[in-house]
C-alpha positions in Angstrom: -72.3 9.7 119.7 -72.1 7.0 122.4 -71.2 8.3 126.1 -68.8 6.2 128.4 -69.5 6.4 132.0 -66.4 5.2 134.0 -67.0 4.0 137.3 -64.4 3.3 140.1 -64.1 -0.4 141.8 -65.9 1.1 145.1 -68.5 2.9 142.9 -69.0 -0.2 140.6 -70.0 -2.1 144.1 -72.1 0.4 146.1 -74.3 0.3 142.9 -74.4 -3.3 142.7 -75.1 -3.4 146.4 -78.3 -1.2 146.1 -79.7 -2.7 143.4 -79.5 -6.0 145.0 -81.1 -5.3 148.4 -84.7 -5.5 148.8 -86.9 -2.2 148.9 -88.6 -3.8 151.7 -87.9 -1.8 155.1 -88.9 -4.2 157.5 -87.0 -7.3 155.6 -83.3 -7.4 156.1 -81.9 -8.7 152.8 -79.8 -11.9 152.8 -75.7 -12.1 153.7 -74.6 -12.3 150.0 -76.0 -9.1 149.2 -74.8 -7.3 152.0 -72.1 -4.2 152.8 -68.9 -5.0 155.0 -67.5 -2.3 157.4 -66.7 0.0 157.3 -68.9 2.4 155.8 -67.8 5.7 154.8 -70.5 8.4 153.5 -69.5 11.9 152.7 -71.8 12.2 150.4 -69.4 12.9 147.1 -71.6 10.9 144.7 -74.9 13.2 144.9 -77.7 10.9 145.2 -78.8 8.6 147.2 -76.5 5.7 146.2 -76.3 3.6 149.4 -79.1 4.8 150.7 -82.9 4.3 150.5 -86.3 7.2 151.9 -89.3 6.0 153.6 -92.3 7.8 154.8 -94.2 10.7 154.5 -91.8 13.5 154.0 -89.6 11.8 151.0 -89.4 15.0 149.1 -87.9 16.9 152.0 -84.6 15.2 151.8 -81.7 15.9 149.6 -78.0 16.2 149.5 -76.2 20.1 149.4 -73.5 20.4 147.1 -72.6 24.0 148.9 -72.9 22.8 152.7 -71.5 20.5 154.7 -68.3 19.4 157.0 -67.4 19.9 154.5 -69.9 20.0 151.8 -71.6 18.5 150.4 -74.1 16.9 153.2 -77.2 15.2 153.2 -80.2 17.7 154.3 -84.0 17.5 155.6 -85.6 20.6 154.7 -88.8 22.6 156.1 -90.1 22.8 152.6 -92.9 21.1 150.7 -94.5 22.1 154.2 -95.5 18.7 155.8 -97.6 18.1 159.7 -97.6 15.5 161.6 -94.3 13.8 159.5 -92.2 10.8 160.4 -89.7 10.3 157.3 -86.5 8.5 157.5 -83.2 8.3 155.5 -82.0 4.5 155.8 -79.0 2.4 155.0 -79.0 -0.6 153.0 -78.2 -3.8 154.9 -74.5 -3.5 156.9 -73.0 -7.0 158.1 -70.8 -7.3 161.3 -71.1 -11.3 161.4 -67.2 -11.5 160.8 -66.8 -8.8 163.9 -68.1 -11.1 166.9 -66.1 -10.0 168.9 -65.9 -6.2 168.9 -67.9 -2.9 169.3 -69.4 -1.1 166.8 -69.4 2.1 166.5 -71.6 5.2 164.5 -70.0 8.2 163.9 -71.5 11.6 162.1 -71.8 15.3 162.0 -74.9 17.1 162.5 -76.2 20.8 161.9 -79.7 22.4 162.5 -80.5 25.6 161.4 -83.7 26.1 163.4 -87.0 28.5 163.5 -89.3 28.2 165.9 -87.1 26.6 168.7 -90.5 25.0 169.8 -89.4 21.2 170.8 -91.6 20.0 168.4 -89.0 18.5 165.3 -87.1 16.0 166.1 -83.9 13.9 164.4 -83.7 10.2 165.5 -80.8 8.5 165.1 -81.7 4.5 165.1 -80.3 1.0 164.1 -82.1 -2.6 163.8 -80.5 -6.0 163.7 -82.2 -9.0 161.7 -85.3 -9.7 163.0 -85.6 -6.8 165.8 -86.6 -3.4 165.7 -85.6 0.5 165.4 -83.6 1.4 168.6 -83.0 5.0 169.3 -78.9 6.2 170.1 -79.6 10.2 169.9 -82.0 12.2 169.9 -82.4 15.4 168.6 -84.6 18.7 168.9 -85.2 21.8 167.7 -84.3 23.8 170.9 -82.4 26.3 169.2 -80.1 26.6 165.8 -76.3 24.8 166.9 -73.4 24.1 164.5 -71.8 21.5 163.5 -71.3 18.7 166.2 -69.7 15.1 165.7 -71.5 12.5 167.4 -70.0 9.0 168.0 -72.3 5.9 169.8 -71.6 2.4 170.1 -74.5 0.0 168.9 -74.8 -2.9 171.0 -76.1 -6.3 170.2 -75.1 -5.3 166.5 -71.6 -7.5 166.6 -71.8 -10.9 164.2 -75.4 -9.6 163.5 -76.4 -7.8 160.0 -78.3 -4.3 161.0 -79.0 -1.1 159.2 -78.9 2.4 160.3 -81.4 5.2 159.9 -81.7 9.1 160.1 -85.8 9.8 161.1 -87.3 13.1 161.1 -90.4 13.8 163.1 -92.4 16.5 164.1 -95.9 18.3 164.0 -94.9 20.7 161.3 -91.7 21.1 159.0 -92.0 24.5 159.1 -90.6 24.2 162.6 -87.0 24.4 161.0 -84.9 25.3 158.1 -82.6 22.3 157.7 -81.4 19.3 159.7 -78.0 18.6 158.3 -76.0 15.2 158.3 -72.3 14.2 156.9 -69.9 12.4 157.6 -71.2 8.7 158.4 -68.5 6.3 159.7 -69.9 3.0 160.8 -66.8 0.3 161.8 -65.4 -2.1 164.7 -62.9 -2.0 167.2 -61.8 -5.2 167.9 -61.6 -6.4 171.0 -57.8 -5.7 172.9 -56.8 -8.6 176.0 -57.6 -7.5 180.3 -55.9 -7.3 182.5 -52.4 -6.8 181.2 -49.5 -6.9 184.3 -45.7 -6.3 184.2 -43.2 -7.2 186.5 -39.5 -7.3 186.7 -37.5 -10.3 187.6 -33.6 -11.8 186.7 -32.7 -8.8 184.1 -36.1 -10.0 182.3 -39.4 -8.1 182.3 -42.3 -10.4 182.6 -46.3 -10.0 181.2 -49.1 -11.6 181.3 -52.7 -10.6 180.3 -56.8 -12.5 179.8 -58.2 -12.8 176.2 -61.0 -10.5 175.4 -64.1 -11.1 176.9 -66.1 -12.6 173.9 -68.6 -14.6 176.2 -71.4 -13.1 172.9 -69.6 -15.3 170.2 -72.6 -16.9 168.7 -71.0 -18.9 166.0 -68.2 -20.7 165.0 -65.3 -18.6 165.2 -63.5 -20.2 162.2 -66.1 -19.1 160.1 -67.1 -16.0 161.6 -62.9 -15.0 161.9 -63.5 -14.4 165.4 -60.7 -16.5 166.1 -57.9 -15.7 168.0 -54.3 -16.1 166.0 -52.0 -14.8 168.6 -51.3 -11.7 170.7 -48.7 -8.6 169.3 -46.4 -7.3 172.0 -45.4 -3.6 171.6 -42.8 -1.8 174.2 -42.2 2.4 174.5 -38.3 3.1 175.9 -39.5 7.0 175.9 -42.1 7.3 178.3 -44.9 6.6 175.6 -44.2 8.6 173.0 -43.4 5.9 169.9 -44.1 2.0 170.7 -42.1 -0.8 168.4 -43.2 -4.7 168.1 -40.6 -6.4 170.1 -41.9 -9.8 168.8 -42.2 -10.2 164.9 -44.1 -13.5 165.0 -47.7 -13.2 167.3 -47.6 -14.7 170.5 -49.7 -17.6 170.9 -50.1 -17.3 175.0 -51.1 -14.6 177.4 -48.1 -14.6 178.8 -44.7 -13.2 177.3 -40.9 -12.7 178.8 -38.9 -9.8 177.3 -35.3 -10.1 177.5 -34.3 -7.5 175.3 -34.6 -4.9 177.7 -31.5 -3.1 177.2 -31.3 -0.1 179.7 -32.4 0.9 183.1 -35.5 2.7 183.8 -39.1 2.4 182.8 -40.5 0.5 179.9 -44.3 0.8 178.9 -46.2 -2.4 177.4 -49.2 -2.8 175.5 -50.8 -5.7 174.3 -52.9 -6.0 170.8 -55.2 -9.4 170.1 -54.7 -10.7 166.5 -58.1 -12.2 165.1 -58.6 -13.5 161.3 -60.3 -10.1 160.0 -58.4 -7.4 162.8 -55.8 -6.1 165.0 -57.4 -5.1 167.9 -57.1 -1.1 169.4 -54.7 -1.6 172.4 -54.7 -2.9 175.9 -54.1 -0.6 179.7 -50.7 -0.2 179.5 -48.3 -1.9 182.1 -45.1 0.7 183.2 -42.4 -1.7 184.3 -39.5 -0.1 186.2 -36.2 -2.2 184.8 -33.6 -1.5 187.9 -33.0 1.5 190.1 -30.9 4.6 188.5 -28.5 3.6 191.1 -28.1 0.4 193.1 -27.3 0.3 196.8 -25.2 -2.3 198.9 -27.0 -3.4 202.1 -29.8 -1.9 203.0 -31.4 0.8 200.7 -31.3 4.3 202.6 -34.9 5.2 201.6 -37.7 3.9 199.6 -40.6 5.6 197.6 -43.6 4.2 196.5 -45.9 4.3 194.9 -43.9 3.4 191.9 -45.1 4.6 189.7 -46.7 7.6 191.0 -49.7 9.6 190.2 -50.9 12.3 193.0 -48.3 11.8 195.6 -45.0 10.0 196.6 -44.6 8.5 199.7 -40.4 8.2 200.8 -39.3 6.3 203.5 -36.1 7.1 205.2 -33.9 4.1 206.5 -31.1 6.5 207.9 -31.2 10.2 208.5 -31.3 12.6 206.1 -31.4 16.9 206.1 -32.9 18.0 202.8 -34.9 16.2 200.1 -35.0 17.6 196.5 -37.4 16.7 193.6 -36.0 17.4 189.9 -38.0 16.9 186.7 -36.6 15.6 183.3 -34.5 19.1 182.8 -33.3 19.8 185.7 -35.7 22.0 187.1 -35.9 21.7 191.1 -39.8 21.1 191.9 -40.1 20.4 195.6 -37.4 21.2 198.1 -38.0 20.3 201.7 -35.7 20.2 205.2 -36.4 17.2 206.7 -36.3 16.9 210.6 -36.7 13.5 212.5 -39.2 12.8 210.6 -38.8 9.0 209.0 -41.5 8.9 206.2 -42.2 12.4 204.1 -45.0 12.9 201.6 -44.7 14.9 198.7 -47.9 16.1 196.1 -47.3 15.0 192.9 -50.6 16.3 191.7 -49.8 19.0 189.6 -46.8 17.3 188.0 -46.2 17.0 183.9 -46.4 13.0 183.3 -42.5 11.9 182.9 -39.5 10.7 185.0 -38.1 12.4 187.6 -35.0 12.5 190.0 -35.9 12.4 194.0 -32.9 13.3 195.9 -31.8 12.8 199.3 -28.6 14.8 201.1 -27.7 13.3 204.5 -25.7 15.5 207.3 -22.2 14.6 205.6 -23.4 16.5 202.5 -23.8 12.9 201.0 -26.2 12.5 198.2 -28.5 9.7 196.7 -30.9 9.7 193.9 -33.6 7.6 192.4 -35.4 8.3 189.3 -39.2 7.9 189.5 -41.8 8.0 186.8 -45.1 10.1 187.2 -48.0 9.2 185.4 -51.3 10.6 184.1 
């Protein structure tokens, strides 16, 4: 009876990928036979697919198929009892040469079901690039049993470099613990977003302008590496930032961009993505543009607040006199009432306020009122 094994796409190449890289754990293998980001390991094939063991302490590691976050997880265990151990569970070779410009970033979960709380075992978490050595992220010891906890770090000089990753467990005696448990490995990049971004309103138009990334580590050519820039995407939030749209369908070529499709008054929020050949990046600061007052004034304007927008406090000046000043949020709940004397500038705390707009009202001695909506932020 012959048996068919059937092997998914992703399966088919993490197979092909180990048995291509070189057992050698000082040798980084070449580019072709390499693993692109990002990396995923949850652990759902059993063995040690991706994944290669060194050192003295091999037989201590295995994978659980009852525990985990959840299970299954990869596990070092106390048992066979070795002393004086340095063992390591390492990747095969990751490449980041097409991600020049971007962080990288480790992410896992990690357990320890301890003994002897003694200080003496210890979990490394390291990486290498070509031709360097093992740099230590995190650190861990066996202070005391803890549950799981996810861990992110960023791993510098790793961007448009190949690397590898590695789990090592030392100590003076195994003994010292029950298990060190890992799941849940996400390597990947963040692209880079633009600076600086800056809104401003002018002739019914709302106007940005932002830097590209800072990139000054791009140490090849950027048509190759797909570093290269292909425009900027423009996204705009009419609710106070809960949903953003692309206003723009075609990527913007400049670091500068007019919107005039701003179609009611109030405040607009921007953010600003960089388009390279292999990403999107993760989003710029976001600019809050004020499009108009809620109500315009002939003349002079009877009082002005600032800052606009606000975070801990507003500051109103009063350009004629006024008897009572009223703050109202988004509902039309009254949240600061004051009588205002001859003062000519009053200050109100805005600390504890929900982010959102609000209405500052003014009532003058002929029972008069004028209002101005204002936008708190976080």
């Amino acid at each position: 009876m012959a048996m068919i094994m059937c092997m998914s796409a992703s399966t088919f190449a993490q197979a092909a990928v180990k048995e291509s890289i070189t057992d050698s754990m000082n040798t980084l293998a070449p580019e072709g036979w390499t693993w692109p980001l990002p990396l995923f390991e949850h652990w759902n094939y059993g063995f040690w697919m991706f994944w290669s063991l060194g050192g003295n302490g091999m037989d201590n590691w295995g994978i659980s198929g009852t525990i985990g976050n959840p299970a299954p997880a990869a596990y070092f265990s106390r048992t066979p009892p070795v002393t004086n151990y340095e063992t390591w569970l390492e990747s095969s070779v990751l490449n980041a040469r097409i991600y020049e410009c971007a962080d990288i970033y480790l992410e896992f979960d990690i357990k320890l079901t301890d003994v002897f709380m003694n200080q003496s075992e210890n979990m490394l978490v390291q990486y290498k690039v070509e031709g360097g050595s093992w740099i230590t992220v995190k650190q861990f010891t066996n202070a005391g049993s803890f549950d799981w906890q996810t861990e992110s770090v960023v791993l510098n000089d790793v961007p448009g470099e190949l690397f590898r990753i590695r789990f090592l467990a030392t100590g003076s005696a195994s003994t010292g613990i029950y298990y060190w448990y890992i799941d849940n490995i996400y390597v990947y990049a963040e692209c880079s977003p633009p600076l600086n971004l800056s809104g401003s309103y002018l002739n019914d138009s709302v106007y940005l302008e932002w830097s590209s990334p800072a990139c000054d580590f791009l140490k090849s050519d950027p048509v190759i590496t797909g570093t290269m820039i292909d425009g900027y995407n423009i996204y705009r939030s009419d609710d106070f930032g809960e949903s953003f749209h692309l206003i723009d369908a075609l990527p913007v070529k400049d670091t500068q961009y007019v919107d005039h499709n701003v179609v009611f008054q109030g405040y607009h929020e921007y953010y600003v993505t960089t388009l390279y050949d292999v990403c999107e990046s993760i989003p710029s600061d976001t600019a809050i543009v004020e499009y108009l007052n809620l109500i315009e004034y002939p003349g002079n304007e009877p009082f002005r607040i600032n800052p606009v927008p606000a975070k801990n406090e507003l500051t109103i000046t009063l350009s004629e006199n006024f008897k009572i000043i009223r703050v109202f949020n988004f509902y039309g709940h009254l949240m600061h009432q004051q009588m205002i004397g001859k003062e000519k500038v009053i200050t109100v705390n805005t600390a504890t306020y929900a982010a959102g707009p609000y209405l500052v009202q003014l009532t003058n001695e002929n029972a008069e009122t004028f209002t101005k909506r204002i936008l708190i932020i976080p």
